[in-house]
FIRO-788121 format. One line per 10 residues: number of its first residue (from 1); their letters; for each residue x, y, z of C-alpha. Coordinates in Angstrom, 2 decimals, padded with zeros to 5 digits. Each point is the difference from the previous one (the first is absolute). Last residue first. Layout:
NUM> a> X:Y:Z; ...
//
This chain:
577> xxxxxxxxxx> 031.02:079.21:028.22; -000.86:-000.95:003.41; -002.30:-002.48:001.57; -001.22:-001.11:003.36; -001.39:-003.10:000.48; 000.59:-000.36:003.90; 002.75:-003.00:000.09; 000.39:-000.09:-003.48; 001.49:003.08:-000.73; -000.20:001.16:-003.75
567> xxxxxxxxxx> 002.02:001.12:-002.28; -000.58:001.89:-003.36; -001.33:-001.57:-003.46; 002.62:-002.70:-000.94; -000.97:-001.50:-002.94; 000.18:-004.12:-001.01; -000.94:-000.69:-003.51; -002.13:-002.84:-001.30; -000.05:-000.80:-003.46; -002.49:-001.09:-003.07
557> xxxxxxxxxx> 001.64:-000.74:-002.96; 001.15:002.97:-002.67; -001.20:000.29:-003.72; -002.55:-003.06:-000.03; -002.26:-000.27:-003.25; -003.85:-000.18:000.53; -001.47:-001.75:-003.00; -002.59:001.12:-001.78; -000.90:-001.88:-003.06; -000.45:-000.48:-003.62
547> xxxxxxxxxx> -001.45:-002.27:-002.15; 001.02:-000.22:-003.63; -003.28:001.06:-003.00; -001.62:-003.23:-000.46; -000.90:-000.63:-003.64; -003.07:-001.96:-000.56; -000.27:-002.31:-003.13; -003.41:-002.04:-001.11; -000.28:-003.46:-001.76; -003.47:-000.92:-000.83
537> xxxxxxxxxx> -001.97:-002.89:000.41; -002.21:-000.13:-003.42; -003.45:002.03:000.70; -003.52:-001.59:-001.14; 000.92:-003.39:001.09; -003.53:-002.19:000.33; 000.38:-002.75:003.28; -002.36:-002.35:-001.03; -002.76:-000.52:002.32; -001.53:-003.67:-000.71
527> xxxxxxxxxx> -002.74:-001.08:-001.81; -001.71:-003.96:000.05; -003.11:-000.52:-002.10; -002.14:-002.44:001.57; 000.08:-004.07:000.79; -002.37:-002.27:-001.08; 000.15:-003.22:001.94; -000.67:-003.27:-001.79; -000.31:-003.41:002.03; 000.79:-003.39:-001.60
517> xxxxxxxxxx> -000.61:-003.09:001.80; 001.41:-003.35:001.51; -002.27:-002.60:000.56; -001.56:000.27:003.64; -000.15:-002.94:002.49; 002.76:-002.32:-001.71; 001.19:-002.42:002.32; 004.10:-000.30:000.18; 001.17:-004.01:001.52; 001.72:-000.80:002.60
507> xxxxxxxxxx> 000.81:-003.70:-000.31; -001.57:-003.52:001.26; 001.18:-002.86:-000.24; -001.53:-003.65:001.25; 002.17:-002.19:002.73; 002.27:-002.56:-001.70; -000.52:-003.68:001.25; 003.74:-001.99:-000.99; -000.44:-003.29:-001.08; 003.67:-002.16:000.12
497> xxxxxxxxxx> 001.46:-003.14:-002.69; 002.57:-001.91:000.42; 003.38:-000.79:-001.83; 001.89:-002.44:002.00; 002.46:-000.11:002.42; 003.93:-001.13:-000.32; 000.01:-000.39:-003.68; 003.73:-000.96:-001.17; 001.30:002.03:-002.93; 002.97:-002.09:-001.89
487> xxxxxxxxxx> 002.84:002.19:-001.05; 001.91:-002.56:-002.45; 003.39:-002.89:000.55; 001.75:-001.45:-002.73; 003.20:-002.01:001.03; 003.25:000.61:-001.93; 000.28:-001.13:-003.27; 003.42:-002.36:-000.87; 001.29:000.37:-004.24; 001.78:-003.35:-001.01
477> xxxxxxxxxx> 001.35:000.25:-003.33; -000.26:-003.07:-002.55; 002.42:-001.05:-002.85; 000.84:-000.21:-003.91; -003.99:000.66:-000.95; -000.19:000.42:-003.93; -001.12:002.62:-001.68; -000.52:-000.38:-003.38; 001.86:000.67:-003.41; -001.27:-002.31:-003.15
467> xxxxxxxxxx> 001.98:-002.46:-002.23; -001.30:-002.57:-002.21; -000.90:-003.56:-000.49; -001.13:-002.48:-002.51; -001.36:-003.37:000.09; -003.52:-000.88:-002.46; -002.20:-003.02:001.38; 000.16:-003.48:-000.78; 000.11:-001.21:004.26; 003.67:-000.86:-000.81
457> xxxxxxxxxx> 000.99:003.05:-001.74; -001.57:002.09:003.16; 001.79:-002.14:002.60; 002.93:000.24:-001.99; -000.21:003.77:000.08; 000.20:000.05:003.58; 002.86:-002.35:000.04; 002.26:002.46:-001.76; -001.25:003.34:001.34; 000.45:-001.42:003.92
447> xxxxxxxxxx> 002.37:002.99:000.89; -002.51:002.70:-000.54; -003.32:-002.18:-000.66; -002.51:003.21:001.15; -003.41:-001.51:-001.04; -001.79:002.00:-002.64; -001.24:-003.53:-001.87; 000.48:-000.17:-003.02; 002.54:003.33:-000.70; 001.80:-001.42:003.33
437> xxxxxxxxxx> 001.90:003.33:001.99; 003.56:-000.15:000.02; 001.05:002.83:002.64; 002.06:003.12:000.21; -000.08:001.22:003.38; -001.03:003.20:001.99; -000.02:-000.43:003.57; -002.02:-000.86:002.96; -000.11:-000.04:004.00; -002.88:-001.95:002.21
427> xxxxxxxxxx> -001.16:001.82:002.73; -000.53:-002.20:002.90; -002.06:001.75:002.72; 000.84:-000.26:003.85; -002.66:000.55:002.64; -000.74:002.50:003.16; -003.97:-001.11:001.18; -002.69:002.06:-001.65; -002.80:001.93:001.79; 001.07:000.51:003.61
417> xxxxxxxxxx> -001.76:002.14:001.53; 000.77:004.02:001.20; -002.66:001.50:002.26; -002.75:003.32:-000.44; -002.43:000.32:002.88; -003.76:-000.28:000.86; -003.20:001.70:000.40; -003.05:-000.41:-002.24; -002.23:003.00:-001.48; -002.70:001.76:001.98
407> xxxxxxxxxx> -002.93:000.14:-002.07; -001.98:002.87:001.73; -004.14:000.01:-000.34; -001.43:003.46:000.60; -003.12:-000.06:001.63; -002.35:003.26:-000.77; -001.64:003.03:001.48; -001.88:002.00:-002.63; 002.30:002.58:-001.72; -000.62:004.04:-000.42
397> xxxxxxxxxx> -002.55:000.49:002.84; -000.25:004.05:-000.27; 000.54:001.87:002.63; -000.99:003.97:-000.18; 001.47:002.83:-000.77; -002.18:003.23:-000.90; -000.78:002.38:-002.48; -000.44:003.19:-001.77; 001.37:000.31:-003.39; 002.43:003.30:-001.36
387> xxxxxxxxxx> -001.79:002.99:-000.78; 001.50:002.14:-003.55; -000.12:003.58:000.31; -000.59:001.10:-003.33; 000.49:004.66:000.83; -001.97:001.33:-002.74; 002.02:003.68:-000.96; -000.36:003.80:000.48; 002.99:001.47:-001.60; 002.81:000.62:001.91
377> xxxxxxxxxx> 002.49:002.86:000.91; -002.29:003.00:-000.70; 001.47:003.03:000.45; -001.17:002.31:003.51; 001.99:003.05:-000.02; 002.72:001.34:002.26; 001.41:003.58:-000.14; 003.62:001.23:-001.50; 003.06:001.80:000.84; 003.51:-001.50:-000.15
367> xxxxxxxxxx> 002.56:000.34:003.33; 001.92:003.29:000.05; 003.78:-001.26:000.58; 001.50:002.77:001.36; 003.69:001.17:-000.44; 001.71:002.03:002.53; 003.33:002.40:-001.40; 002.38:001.20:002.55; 001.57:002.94:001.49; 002.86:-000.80:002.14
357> xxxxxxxxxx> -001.28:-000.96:003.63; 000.85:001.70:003.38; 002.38:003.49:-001.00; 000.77:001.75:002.68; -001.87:003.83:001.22; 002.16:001.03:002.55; -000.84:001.09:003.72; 002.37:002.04:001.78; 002.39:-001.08:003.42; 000.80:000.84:003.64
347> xxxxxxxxxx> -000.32:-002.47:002.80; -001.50:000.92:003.11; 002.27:001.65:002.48; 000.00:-001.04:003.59; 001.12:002.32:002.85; 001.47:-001.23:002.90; 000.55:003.04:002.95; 002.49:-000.10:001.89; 000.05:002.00:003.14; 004.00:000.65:001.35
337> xxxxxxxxxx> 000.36:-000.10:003.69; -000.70:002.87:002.27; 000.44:-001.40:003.82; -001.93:002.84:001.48; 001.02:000.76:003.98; -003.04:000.56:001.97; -002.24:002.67:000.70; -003.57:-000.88:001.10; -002.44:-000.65:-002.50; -003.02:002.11:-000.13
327> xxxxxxxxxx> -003.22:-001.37:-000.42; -001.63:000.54:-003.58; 003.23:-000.63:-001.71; 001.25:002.08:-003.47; 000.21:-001.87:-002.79; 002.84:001.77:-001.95; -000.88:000.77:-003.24; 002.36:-002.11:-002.54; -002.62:-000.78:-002.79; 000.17:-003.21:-001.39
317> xxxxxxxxxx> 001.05:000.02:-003.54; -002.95:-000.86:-003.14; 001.53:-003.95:-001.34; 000.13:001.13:-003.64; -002.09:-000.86:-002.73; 002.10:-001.18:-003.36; -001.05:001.79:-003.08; -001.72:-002.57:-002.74; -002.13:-001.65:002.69; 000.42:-003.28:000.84
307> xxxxxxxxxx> -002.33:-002.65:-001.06; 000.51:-003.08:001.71; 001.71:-002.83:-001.28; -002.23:-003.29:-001.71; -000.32:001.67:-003.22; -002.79:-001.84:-001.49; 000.68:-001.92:-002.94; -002.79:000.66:-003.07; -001.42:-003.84:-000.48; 001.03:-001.48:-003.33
297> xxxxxxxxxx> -002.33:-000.34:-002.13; 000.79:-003.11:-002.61; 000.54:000.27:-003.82; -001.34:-002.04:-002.12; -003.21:000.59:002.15; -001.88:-002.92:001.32; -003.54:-001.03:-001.70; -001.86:-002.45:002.37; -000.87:-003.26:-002.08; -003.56:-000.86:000.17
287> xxxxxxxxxx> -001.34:003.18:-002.13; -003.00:001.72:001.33; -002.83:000.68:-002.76; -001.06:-003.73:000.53; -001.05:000.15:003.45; -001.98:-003.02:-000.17; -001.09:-001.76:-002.89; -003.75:000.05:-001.08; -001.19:-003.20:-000.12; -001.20:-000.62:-003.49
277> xxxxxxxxxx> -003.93:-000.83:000.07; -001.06:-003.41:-001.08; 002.70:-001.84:001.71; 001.47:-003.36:-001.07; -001.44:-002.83:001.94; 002.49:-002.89:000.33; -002.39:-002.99:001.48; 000.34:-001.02:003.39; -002.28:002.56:001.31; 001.23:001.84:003.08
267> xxxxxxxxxx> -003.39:-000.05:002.66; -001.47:002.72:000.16; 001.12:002.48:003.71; -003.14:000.22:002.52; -001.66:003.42:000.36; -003.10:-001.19:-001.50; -000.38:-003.04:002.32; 000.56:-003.44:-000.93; -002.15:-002.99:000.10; -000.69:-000.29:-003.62
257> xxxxxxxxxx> -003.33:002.06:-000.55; 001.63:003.35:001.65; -000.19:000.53:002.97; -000.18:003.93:001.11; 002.51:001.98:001.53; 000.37:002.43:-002.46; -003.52:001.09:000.03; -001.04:003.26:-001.05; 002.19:-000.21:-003.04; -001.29:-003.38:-001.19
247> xxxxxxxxxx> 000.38:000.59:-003.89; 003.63:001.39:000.19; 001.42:002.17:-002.47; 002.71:-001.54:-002.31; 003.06:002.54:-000.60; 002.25:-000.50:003.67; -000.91:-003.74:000.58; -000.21:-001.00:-003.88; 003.69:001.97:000.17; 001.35:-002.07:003.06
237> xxxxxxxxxx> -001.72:-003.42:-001.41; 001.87:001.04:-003.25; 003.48:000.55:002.12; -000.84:-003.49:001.87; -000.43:-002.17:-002.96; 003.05:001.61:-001.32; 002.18:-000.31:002.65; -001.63:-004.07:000.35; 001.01:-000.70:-003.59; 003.39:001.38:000.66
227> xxxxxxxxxx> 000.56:-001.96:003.01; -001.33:-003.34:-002.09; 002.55:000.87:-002.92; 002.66:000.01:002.45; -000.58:-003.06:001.54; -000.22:-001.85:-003.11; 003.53:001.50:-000.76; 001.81:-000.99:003.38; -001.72:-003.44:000.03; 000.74:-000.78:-003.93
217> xxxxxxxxxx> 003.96:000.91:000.53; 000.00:-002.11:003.19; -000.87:-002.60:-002.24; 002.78:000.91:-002.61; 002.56:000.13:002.71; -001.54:-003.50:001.89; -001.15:-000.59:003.32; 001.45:-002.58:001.98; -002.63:-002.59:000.59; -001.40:-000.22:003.83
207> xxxxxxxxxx> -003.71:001.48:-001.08; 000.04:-002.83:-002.69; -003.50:001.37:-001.97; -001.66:-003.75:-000.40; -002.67:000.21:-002.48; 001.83:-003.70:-001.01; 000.44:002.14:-003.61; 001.38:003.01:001.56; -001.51:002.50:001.88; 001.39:003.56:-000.88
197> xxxxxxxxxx> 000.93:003.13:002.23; -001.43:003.45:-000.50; -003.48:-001.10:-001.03; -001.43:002.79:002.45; -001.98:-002.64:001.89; 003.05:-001.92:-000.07; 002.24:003.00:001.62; -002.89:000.43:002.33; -000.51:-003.15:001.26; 003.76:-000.72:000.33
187> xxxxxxxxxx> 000.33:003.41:001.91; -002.40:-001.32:002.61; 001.10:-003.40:000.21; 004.22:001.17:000.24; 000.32:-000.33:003.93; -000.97:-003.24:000.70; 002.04:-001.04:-002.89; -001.69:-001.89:-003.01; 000.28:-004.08:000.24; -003.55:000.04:000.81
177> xxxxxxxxxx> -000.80:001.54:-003.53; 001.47:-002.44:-001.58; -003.54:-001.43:-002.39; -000.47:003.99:-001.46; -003.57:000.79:-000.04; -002.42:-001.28:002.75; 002.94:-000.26:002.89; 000.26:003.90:-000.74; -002.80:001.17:001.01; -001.02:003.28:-000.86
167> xxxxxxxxxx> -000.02:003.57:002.31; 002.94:001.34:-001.62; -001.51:002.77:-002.52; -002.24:001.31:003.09; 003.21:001.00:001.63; 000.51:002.73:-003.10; 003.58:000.55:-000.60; 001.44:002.92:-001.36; 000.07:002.67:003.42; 004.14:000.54:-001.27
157> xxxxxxxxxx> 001.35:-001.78:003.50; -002.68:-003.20:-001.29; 001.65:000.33:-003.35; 003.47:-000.05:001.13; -000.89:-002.77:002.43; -001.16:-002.49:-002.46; 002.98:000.58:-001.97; 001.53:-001.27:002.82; -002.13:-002.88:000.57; -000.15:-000.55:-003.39
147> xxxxxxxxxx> 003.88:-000.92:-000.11; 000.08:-001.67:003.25; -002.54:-002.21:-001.50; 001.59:-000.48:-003.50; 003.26:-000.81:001.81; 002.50:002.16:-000.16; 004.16:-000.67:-000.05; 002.71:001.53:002.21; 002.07:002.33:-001.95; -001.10:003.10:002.07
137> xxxxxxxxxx> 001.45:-001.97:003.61; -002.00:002.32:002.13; 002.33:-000.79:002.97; -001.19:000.74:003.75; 001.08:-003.59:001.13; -002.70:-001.31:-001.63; -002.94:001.58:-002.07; -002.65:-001.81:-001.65; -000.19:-001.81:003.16; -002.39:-002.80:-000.02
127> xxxxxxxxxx> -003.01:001.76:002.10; 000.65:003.48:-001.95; -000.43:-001.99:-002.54; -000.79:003.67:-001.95; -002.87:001.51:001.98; 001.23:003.25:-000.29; 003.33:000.46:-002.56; -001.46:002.94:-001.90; -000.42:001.65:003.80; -000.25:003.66:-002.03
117> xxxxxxxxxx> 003.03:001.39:002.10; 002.10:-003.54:-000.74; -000.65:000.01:-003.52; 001.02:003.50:-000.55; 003.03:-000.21:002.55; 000.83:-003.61:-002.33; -000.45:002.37:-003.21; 002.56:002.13:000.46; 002.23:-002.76:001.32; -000.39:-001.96:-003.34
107> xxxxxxxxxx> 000.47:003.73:-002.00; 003.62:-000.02:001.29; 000.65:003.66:-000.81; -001.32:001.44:003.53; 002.46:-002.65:001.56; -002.05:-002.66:002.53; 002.03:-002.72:-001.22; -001.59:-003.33:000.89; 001.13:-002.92:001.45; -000.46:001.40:004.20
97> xxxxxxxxxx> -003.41:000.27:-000.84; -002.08:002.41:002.34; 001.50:003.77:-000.85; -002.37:001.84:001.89; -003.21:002.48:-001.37; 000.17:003.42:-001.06; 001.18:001.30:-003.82; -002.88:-002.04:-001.52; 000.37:001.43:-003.74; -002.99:-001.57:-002.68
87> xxxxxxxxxx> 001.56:-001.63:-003.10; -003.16:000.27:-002.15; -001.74:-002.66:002.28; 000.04:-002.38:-003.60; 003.71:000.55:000.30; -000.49:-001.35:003.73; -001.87:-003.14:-000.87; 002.96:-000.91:-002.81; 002.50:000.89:002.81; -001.33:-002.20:002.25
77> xxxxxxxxxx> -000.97:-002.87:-002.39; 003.40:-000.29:-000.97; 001.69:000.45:002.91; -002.12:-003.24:001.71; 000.94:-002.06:-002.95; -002.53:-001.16:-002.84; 001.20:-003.32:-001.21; 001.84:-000.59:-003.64; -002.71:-001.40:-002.96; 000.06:003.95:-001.34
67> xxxxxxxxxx> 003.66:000.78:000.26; -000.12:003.23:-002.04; 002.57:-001.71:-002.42; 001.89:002.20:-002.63; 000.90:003.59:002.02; 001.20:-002.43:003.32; -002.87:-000.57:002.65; -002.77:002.11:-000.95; -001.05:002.94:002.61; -003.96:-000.23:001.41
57> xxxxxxxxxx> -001.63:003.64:000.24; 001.25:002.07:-003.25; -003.37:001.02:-001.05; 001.29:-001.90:-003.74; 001.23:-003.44:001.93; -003.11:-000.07:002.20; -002.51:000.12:-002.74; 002.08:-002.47:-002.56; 000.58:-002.65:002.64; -004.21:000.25:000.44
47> xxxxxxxxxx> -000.38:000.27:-003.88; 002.11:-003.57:-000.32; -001.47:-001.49:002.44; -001.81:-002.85:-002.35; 003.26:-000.05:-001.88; -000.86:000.17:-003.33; 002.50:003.07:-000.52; 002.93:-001.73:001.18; 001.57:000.45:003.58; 003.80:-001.81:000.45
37> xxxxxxxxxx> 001.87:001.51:-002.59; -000.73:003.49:001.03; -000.64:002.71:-002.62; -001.56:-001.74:-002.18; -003.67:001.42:000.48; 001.37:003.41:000.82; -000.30:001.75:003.41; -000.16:003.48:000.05; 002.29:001.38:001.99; -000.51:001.59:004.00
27> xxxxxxxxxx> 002.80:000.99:001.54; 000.33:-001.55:003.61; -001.18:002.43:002.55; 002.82:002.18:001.31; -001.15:003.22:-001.03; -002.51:000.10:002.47; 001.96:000.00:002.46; 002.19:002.85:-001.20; -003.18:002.12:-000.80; -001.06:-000.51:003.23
17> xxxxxxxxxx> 003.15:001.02:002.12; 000.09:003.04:-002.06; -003.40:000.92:000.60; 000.65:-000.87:003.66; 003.02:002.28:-000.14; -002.30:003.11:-001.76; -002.52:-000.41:002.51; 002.96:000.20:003.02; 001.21:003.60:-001.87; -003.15:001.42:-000.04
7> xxxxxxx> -001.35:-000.85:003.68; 003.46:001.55:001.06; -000.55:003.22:-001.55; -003.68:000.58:000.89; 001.39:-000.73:003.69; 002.85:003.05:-000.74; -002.99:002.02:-001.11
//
């Protein structure tokens, strides 16, 4: 009983340590198209951000920017791997990083024992020290092959990745694959296989790039649509297995036209196949969450002091017959001294009945009563599944070789010549006058008006004069110019001509084997068991009558007492009352 006891009490801690856990998972909101400045609704990862916002697995940066362009850190991707783990409790296991807090409420050390227990971290550069000095540093940033390599890891740990998936080359598809990590080419494969990272427009896939929020975003939520397309492939393989009955009964063993034998596990199509039948769920008439009391049991105490009788037992008395001697003892002298006799008295009391609990009132929460039944959840539908081409590279000569001709231009240098020598310019100086200006003849006779009319009378021709204002020059000013001199460029070599031979070029260029196609995949009816209520949970009230127990009340401690009972001699062991 007292084992029964204990076994309760530690199931009802780890409930309570679970439910505490659990509760510390980032609340999940749904994610509005404007809610963050930085992500808009035509963002081609968009839905992925979306996805891992709303299941609470990656955190946004401030309530307005979910930091989409910003670099994955090593935190991040822990804790966003370890939500999608349902916050599972390692209690064993060391404290490794001395930069961590270990705390129960720090969910980062949580979630470091996690990682550490499932070997998350395997493989990790563990030849270029992912780890120094014992330090996790969580705000150290990802690249996108550390970042698949760990993701990588959680699926292998889970039994999601199938080995045949990686067997491709990848010096055929993507033209850096040598620059990939030594140990990142497996998980590479499969995370392109799986479409989980992109190849850009040089098909290069930049295994050393920091990995991006918003790509990180895509990985985490492309992953988890291919582990719930595998549960479900493998639940319907379960039920075909369990409902279908096998043609080849009598011989399990046998090979079967493709190489395999009958007992041999199918191959995991690649294609989502919904299931025909509904997989029946298991256990559903027991509820997860353990119902507790409102009020707990208490274990009845156990009275850890002997039972005494109600009436004290007394110690019987010795009886005082003298012992007489077989052989006779020859007379002596008797040295009587007093014979004391200890006597021990058990303690005295009465049991009581005493109050243990006051009476009390226990409500139950009765959980709601129902059954399952199968509802449909989708209509059959035509699954367009549309094939991308099949091809291969191949070199292509893009440019015959040629001779390029080079016209090298001349050499030289810039100097300063002499162009004009330093001179001195006259600059004659006028004013405004009044002058006599000749009506015959226009000639400017100021001074000389007499005789110049003479000479006109004289010749027989009309004299006459009148007065006009002209500039006249009363001096000259002498204005010096220093010597010109200009930038002059002097050839030192000059221009020639070179013939360079180019080689031909060739490029990489895609060959079209197959033309893409369009395959369509009908896909049945899909049910699932719906939980039907046919009882609300119901509240029910017990009343516990008090507890009472008995309890042994002492009226007088235990004693000794010390009686004389005669005298005795003690060198022959006689005795006398």
């Amino acid at each position: 009983m007292k084992r029964k006891i204990i076994a309760a009490l530690i199931a009802t801690l780890a409930v309570t340590q679970v439910g505490f856990f659990a509760g510390n998972m980032g609340a999940v909101q749904a994610m509005n198209p404007n809610q963050y400045t930085d992500v808009v609704s035509t963002n081609v990862n968009y839905s992925y951000i979306e996805k891992m916002v709303d299941k609470g697995i990656l955190d946004a940066d401030t309530d307005t920017e979910f930091g989409a362009k910003k670099a994955m850190t090593r935190q991040g991707l822990l804790k966003a791997l370890y939500r999608m783990a349902e916050n599972p409790l390692v209690l064993d296991g060391e404290n490794t990083f001395v930069d961590v807090d270990y705390k129960a409420d720090n969910e980062l050390g949580r979630a470091l024992k996690w990682a550490e227990k499932t070997n998350l971290f395997a493989g990790v550069r563990m030849d270029e020290n992912f780890f120094t000095e014992n330090k996790f540093e969580a705000d150290k940033k990802l690249s996108r092959q550390e970042a698949v390599q760990i993701v990588y890891n959680y699926a292998s740990e889970k039994g999601l990745v199938d080995t045949n998936m990686t067997n491709i080359t990848l010096n055929t598809d993507v033209k850096d694959a040598d620059t990939v990590a030594q140990w990142a080419k497996t998980s590479m494969k499969w995370a392109l296989v799986n479409q989980f990272v992109d190849v850009d427009k040089e098909q290069k896939i930049n295994p050393e790039k920091e990995i991006t929020k918003e790509e990180t975003a895509k990985l985490l939520s492309m992953y988890l649509d291919m582990e719930e397309r595998i549960e479900n492939e493998r639940n319907m393989l379960a039920t075909t297995s369990k409902n279908t009955p096998v043609s080849n009964a009598g011989n399990n063993n046998a090979t079967q036209g493709n190489g395999q034998t009958g007992t041999e596990t199918p191959d995991i199509p690649m294609t989502p196949i919904e299931p025909s039948t509904p997989v029946e769920p298991e256990n559903p008439d027991i509820p997860m969450t353990p119902i507790e009391p409102s009020t707990p049991v208490e274990k009845p105490s156990i009275p850890w002091i002997p039972i005494e009788p109600s009436i004290p037992v007394e110690k019987p008395s010795i009886p005082w017959i003298p012992i007489e001697p077989s052989i006779p003892v020859e007379p002596h002298e008797h040295h009587w001294v007093d014979n004391i006799v200890k006597i021990e008295h058990p303690e005295e009391g009465h049991w009581e009945k005493v109050l243990v609990k006051e009476a009390w009132d226990e409500v139950i929460q009765h959980p709601e009563e129902g059954h399952w039944e199968k509802v449909l959840v989708k209509e059959a539908w035509d699954e367009v599944i549309q094939h991308p081409e099949e091809g291969h590279w191949e070199k292509v000569l893009v440019k015959e070789a040629w001779d390029e001709v080079i016209q090298h231009p001349e050499e030289g240098h810039w100097e300063k010549v002499l162009v004009k020598e330093a001179w001195d310019e006259e600059v004659p100086i006028y004013e405004e006058q009044i002058r006599h200006i000749c009506n015959n003849c226009g000639e400017d006779i100021t001074g000389n008006e007499n005789d110049h009319m003479f000479e006109h009378l004289n010749n027989g021709e009309l004299a006459g004069w009148h007065e006009e204002v002209k500039n006249v020059q009363v001096g000259t000013d002498i204005i010096h110019h220093e010597a010109v001199y200009e930038d002059k460029w002097i050839v030192d070599k000059e221009a020639w001509e070179e013939t360079i031979h180019h080689e031909a070029v060739y490029e990489d260029k895609w060959i079209v084997d197959k033309e893409a196609w369009e395959e369509t995949i009908h896909h049945e009816a899909v049910y699932e068991d719906k939980w039907i209520v046919d009882k609300e949970a119901w509240e029910e009230t017990i009343h516990h009558e008090a507890v009472y127990e008995d309890k042994w009340i002492v009226d007088k401690e235990a004693w000794t007492e010390e009686v004389v009972q005669g005298q005795i001699c003690p060198d022959c062991g006689a005795t006398r009352k």
